[in-house]
N, CA, C and O atoms as a DFTB+ gen file, in Angstrom:
556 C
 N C O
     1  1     -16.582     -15.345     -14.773
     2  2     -15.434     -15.523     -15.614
     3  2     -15.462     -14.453     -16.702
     4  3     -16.473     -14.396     -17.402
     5  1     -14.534     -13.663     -16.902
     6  2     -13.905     -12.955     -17.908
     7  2     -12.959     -12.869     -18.855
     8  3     -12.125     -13.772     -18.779
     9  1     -12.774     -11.977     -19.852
    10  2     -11.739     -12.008     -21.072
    11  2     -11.333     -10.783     -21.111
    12  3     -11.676      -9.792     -20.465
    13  1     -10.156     -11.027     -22.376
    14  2      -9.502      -9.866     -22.770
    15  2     -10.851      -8.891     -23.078
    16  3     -10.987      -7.869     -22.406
    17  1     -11.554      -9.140     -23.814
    18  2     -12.333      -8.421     -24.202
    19  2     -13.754      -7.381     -23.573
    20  3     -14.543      -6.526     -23.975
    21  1     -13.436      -8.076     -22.459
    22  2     -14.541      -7.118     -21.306
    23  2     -13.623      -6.711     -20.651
    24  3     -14.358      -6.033     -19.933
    25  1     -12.183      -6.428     -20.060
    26  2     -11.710      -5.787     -19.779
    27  2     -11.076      -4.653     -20.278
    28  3     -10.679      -3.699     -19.608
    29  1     -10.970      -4.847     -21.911
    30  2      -9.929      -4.202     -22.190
    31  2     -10.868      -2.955     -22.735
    32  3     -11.967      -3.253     -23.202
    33  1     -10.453      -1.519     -22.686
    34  2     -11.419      -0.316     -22.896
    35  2     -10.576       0.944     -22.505
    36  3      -9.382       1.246     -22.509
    37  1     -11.670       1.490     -22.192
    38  2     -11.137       3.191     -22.094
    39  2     -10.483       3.061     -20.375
    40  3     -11.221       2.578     -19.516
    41  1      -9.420       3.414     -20.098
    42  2      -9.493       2.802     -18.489
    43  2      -7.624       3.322     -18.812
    44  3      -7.093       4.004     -19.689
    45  1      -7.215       2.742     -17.864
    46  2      -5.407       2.928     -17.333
    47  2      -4.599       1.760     -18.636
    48  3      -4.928       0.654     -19.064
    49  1      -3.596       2.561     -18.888
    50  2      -3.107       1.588     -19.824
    51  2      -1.915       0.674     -18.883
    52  3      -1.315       1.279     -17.994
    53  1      -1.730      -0.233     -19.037
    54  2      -0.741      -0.818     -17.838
    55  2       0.359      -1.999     -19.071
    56  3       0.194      -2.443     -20.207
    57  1       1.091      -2.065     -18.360
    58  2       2.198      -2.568     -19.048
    59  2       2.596      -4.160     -18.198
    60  3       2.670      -4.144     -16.969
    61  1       2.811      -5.352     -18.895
    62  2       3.332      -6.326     -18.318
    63  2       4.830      -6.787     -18.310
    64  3       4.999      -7.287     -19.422
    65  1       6.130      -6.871     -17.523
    66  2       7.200      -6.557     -17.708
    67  2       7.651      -7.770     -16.874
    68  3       7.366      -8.082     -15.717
    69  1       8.647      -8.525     -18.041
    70  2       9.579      -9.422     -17.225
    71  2      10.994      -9.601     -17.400
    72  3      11.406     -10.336     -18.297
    73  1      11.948      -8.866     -16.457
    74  2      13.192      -8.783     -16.914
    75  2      13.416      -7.683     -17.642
    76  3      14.206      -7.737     -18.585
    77  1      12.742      -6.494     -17.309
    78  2      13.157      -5.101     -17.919
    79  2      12.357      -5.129     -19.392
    80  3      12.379      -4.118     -20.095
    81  1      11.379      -6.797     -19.989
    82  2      11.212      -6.189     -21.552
    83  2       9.935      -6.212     -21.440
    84  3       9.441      -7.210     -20.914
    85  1       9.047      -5.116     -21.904
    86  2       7.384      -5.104     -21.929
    87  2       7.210      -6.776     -22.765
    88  3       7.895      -7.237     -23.678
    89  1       6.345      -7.229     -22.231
    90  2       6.309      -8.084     -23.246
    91  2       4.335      -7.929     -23.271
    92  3       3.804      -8.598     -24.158
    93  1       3.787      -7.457     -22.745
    94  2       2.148      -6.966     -23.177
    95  2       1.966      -5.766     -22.885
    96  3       2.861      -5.089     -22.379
    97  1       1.029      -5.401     -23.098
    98  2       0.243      -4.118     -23.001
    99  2      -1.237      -3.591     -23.559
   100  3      -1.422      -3.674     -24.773
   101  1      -2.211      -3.096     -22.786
   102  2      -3.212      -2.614     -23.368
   103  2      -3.999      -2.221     -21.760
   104  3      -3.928      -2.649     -20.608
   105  1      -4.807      -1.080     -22.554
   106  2      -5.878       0.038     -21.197
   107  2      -6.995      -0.728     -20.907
   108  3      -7.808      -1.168     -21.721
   109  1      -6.994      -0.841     -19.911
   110  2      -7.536      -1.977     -18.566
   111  2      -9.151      -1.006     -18.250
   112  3      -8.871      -0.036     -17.546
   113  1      -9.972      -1.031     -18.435
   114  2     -11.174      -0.658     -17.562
   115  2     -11.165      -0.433     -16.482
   116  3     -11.214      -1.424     -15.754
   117  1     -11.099       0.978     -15.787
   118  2     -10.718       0.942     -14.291
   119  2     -11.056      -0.182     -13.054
   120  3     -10.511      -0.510     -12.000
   121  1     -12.633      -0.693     -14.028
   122  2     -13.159      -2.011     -12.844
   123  2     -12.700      -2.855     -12.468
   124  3     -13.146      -3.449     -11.486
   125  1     -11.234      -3.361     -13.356
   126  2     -10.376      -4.857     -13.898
   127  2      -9.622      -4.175     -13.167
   128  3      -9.455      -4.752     -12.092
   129  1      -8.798      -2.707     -13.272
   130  2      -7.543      -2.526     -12.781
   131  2      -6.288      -3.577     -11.613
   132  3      -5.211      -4.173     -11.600
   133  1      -7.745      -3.088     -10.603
   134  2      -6.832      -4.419      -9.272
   135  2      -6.844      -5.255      -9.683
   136  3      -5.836      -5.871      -9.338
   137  1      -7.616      -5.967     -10.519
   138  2      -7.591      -7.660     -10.672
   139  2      -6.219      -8.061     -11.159
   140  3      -5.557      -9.041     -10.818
   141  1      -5.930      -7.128     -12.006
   142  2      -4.096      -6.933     -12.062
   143  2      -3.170      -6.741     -11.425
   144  3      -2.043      -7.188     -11.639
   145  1      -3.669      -5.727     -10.146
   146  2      -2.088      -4.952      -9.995
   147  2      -2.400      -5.306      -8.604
   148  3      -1.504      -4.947      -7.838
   149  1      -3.505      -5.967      -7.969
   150  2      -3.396      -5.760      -6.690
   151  2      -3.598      -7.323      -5.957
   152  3      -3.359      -7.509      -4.764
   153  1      -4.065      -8.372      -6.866
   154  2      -4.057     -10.082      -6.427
   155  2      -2.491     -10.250      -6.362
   156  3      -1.639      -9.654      -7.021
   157  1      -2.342     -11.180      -5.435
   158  2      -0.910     -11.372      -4.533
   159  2      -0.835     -13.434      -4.846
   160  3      -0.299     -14.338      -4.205
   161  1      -1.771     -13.412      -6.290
   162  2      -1.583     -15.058      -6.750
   163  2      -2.245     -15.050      -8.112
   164  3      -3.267     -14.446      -8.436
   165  1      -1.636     -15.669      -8.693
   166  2      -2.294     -16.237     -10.006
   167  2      -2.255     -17.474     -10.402
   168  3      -1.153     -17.834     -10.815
   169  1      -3.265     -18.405     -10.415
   170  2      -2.618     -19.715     -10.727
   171  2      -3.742     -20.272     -12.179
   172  3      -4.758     -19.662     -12.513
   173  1      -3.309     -21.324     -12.731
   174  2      -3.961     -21.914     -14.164
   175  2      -5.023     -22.918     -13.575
   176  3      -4.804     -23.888     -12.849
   177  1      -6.086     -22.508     -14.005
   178  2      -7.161     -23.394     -13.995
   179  2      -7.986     -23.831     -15.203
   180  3      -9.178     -24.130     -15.280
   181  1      -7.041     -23.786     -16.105
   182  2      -7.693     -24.026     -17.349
   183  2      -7.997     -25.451     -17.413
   184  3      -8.803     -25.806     -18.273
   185  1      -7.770     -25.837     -17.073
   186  2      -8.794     -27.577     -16.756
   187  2      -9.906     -27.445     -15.884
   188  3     -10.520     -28.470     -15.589
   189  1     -10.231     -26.450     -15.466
   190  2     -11.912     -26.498     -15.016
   191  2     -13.051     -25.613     -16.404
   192  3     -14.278     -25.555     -16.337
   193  1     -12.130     -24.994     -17.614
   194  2     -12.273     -24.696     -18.323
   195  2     -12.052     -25.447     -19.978
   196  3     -11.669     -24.755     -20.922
   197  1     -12.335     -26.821     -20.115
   198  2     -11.526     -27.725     -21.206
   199  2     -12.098     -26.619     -22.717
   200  3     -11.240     -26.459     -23.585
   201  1     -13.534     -25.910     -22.949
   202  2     -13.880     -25.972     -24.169
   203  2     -13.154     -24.557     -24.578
   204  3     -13.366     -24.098     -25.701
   205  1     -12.308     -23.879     -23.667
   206  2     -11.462     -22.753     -24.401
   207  2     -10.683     -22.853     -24.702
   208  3     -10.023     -23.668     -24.056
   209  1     -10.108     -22.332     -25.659
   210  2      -8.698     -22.564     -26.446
   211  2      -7.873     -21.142     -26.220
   212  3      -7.623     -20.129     -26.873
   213  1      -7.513     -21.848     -24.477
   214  2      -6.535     -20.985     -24.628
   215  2      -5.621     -21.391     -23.071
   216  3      -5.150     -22.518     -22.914
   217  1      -5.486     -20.342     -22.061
   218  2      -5.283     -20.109     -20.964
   219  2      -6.704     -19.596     -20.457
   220  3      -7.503     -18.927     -21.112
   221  1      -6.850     -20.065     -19.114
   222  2      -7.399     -19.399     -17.423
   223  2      -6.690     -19.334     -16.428
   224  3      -6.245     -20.248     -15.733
   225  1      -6.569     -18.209     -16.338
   226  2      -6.180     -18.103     -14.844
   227  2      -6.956     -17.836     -13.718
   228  3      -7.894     -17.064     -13.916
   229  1      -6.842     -18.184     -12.814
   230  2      -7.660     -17.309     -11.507
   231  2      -6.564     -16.066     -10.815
   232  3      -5.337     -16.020     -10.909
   233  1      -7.301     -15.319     -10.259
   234  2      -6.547     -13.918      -9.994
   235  2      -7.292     -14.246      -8.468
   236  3      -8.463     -14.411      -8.125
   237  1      -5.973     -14.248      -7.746
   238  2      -6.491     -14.462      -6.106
   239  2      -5.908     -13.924      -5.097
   240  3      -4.733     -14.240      -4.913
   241  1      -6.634     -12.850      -4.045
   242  2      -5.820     -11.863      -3.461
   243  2      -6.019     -12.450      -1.569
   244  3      -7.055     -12.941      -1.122
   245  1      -5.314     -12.320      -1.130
   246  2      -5.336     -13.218       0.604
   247  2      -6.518     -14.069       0.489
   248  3      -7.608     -13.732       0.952
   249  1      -6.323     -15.114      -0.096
   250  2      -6.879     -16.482       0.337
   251  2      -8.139     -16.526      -1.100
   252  3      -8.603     -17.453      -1.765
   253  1      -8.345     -15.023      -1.108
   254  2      -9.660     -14.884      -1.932
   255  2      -9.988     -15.196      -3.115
   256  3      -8.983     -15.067      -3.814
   257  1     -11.000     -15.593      -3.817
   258  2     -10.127     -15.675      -5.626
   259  2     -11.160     -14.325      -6.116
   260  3     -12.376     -14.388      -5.938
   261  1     -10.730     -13.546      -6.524
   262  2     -10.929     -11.902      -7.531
   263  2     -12.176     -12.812      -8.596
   264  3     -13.380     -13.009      -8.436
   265  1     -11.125     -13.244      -9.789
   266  2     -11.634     -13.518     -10.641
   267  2     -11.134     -14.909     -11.707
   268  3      -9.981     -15.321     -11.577
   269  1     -11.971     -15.507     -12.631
   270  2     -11.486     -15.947     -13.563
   271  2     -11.108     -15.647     -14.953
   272  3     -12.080     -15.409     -15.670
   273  1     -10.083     -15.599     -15.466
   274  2      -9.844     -14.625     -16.446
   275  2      -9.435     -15.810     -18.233
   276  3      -8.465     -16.543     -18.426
   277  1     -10.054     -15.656     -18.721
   278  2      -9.837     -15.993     -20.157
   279  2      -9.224     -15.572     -21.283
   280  3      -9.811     -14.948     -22.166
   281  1      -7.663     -15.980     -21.322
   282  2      -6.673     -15.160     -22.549
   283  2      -6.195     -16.748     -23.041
   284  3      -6.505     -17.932     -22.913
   285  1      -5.047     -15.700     -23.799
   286  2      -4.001     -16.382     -25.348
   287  2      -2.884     -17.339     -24.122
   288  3      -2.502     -16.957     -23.016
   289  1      -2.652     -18.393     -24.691
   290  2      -1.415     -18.611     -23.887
   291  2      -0.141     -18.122     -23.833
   292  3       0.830     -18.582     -23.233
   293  1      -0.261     -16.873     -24.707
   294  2       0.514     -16.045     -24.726
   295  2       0.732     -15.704     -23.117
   296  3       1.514     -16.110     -22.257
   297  1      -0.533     -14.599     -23.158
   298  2      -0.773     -13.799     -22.172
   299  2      -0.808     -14.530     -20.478
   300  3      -0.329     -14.214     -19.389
   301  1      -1.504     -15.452     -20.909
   302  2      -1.499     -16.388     -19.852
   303  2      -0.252     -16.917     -19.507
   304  3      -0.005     -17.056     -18.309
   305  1       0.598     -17.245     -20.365
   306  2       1.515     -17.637     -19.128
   307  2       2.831     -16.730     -19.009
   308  3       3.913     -17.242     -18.720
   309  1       2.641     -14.962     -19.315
   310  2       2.683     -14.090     -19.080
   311  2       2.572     -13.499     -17.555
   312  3       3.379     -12.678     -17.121
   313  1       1.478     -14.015     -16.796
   314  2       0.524     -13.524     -16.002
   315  2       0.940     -14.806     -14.915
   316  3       1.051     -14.722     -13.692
   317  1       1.113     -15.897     -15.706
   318  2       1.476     -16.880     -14.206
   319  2       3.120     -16.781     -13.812
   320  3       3.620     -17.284     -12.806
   321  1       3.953     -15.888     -15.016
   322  2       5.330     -16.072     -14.705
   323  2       5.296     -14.551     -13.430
   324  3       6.362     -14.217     -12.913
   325  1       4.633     -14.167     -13.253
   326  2       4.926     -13.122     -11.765
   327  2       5.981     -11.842     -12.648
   328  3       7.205     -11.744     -12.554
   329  1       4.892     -10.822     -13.625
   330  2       5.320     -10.161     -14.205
   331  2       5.069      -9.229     -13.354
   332  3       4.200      -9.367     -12.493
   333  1       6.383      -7.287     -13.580
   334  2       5.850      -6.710     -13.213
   335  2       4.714      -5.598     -13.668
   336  3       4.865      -4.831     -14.619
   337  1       3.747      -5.643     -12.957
   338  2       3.022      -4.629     -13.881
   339  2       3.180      -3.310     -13.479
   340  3       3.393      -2.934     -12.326
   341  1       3.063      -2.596     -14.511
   342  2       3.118      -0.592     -14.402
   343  2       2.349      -0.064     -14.980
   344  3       2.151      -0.614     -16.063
   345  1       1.735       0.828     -14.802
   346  2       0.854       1.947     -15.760
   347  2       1.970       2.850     -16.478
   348  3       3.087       3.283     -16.192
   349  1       0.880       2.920     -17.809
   350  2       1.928       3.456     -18.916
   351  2       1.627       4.869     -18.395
   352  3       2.250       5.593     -19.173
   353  1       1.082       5.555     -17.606
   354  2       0.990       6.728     -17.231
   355  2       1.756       7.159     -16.571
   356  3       1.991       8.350     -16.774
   357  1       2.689       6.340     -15.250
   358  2       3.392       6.821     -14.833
   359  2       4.889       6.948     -15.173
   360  3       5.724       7.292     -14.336
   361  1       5.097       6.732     -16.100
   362  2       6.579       6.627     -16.287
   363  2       6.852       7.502     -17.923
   364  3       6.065       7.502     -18.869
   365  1       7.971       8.075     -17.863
   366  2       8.106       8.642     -18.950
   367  2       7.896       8.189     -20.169
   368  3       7.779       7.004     -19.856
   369  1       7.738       8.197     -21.458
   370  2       7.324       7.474     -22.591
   371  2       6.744       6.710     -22.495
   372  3       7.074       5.765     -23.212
   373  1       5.661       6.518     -21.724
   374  2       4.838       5.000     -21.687
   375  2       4.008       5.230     -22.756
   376  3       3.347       4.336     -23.284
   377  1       4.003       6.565     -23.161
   378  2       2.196       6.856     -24.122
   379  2       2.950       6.315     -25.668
   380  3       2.322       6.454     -26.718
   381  1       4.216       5.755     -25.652
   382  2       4.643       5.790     -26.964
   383  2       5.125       3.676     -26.771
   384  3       5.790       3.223     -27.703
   385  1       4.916       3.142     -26.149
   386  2       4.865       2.087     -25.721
   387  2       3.543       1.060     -26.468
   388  3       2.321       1.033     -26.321
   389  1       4.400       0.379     -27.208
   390  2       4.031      -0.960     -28.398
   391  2       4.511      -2.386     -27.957
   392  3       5.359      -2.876     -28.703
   393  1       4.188      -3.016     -27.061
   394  2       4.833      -4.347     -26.629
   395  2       4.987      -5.250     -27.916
   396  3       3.977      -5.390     -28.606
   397  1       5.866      -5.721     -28.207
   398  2       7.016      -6.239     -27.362
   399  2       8.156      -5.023     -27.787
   400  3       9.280      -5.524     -27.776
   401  1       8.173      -4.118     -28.019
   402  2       9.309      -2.836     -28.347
   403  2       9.415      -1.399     -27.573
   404  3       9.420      -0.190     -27.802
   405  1       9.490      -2.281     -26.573
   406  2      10.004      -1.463     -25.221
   407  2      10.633      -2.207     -24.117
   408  3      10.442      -3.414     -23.966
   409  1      11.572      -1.322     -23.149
   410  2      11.779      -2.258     -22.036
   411  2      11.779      -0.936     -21.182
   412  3      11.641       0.245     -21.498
   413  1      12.071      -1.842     -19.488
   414  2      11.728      -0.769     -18.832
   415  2      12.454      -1.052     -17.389
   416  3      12.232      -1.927     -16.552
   417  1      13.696       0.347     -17.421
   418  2      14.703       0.259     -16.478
   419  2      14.021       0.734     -15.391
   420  3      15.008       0.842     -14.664
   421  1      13.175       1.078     -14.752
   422  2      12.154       1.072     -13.372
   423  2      12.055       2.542     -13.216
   424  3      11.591       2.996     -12.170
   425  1      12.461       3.341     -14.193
   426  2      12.183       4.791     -14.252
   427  2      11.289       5.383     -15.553
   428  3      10.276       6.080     -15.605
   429  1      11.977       4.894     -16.369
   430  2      11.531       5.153     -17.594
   431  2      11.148       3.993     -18.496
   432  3      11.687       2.906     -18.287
   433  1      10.206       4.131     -19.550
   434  2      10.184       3.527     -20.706
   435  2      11.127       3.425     -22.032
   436  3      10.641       4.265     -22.790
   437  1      12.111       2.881     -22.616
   438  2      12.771       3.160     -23.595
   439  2      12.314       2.077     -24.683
   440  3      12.268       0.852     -24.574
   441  1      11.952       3.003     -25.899
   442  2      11.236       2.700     -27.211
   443  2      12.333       1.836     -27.933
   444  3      13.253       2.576     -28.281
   445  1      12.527       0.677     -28.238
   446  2      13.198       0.035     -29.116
   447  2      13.242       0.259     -30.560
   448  3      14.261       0.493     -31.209
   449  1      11.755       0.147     -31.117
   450  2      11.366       0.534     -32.352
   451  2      11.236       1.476     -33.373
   452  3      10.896       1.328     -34.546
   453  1      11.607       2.609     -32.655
   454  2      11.414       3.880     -33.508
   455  2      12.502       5.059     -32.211
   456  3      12.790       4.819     -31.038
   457  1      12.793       6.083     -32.930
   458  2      13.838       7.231     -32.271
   459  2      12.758       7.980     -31.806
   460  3      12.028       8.469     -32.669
   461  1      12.403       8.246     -30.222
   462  2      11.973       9.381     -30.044
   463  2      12.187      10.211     -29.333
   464  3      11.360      10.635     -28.527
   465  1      13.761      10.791     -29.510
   466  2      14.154      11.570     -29.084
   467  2      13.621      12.836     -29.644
   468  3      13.035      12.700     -30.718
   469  1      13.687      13.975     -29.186
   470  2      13.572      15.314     -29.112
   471  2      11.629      15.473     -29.177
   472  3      10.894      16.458     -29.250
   473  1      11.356      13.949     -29.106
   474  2       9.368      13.823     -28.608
   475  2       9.094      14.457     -27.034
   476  3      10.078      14.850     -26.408
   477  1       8.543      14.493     -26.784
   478  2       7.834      14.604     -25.342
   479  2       8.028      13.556     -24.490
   480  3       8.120      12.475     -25.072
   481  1       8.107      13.527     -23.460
   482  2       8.675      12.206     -23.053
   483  2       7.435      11.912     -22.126
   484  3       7.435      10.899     -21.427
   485  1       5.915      13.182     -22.115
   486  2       5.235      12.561     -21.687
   487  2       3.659      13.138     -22.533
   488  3       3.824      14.221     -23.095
   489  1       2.552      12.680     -22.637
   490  2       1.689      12.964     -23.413
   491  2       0.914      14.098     -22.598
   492  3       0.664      14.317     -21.413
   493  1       0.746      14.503     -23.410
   494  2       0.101      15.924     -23.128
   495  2      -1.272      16.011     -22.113
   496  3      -1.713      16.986     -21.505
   497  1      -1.833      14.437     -22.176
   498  2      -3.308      14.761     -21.483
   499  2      -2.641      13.899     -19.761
   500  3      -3.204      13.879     -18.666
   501  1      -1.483      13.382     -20.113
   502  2      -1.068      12.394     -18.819
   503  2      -1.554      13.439     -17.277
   504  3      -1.165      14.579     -17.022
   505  1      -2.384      12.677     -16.564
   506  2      -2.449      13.810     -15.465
   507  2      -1.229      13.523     -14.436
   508  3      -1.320      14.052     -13.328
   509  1       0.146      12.556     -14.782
   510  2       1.139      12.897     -14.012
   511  2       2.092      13.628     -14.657
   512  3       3.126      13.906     -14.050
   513  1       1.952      13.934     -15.617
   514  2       2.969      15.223     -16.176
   515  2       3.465      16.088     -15.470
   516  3       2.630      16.971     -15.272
   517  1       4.636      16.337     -14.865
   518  2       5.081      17.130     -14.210
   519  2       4.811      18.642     -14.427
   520  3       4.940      19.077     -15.572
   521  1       4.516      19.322     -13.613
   522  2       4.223      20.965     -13.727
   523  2       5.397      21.257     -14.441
   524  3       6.600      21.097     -14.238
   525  1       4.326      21.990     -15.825
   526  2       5.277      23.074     -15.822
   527  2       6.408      22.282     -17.464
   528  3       7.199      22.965     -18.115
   529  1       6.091      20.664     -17.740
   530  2       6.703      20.135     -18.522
   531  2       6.790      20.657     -19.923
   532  3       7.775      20.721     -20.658
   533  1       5.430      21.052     -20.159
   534  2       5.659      21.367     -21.637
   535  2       5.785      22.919     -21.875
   536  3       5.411      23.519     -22.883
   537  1       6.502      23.563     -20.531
   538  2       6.809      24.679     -21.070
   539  2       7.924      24.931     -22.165
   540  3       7.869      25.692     -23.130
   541  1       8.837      24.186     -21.809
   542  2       9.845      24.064     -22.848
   543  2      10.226      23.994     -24.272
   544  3      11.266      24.236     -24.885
   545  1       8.643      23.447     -24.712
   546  2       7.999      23.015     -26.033
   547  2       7.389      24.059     -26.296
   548  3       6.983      24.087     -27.458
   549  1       7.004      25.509     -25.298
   550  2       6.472      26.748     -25.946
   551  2       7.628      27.671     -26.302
   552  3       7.431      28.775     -26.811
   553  1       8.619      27.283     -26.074
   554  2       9.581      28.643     -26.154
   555  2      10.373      29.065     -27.503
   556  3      11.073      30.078     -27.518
């Protein structure tokens, strides 16, 4: 059994999305990654868990169970409503992405909270940055 807190680290930042609005976010430890993006069930077992104060879920992929996971009931029932998840890497402005002040039309990220237009629309170290992007920003 695991938590926010052993997963969360230097790793892929991924985004939780329901209905176009981020509603979480934070960089996943590459080890956790699938336990997110690739179990095909999530269900609450926080009654085999009474002394936490919070949510459990189990993360369970063809028949299998991954893991047990320990969050906020925030997050938790986040995770049982069948959100979609994305990496903030692949999509334009994800590196500027603050949940809950973003949403996300299945191409891009758009920032609610702040104007960032005439920004970069992708971070400089992203290794999907399109060739050739920040030439534009040298000229």
């Amino acid at each position: 059994m695991i938590n926010e807190e052993i997963v969360q680290g230097i790793g892929n930042p991924l985004a939780w999305i329901i209905d176009g609005d981020c509603l979480y976010d934070f960089a996943v430890k590459a080890e956790y990654i699938s336990m997110f993006t690739e179990s095909n069930e999530v269900i609450d077992v926080s009654n085999q868990y009474p002394e936490h104060n919070g949510l459990t879920v189990r993360f369970i992929k063809n028949e299998q169970i991954i893991e047990d996971f320990q969050t906020s009931e925030y997050f938790g029932s986040i995770l049982l409503s069948e959100p979609q998840i994305v990496s903030l890497f692949n999509y334009p402005y994800g590196h500027f992405v603050v949940s809950p002040n973003a949403k996300f039309d299945g191409n891009k990220f758009i920032i609610t909270d702040r104007d960032v237009m005439g920004l970069p629309a992708w971070h400089p170290k992203n290794p999907n940055t399109p060739e050739g992007y920040f030439d534009q920003f040298n000229q």
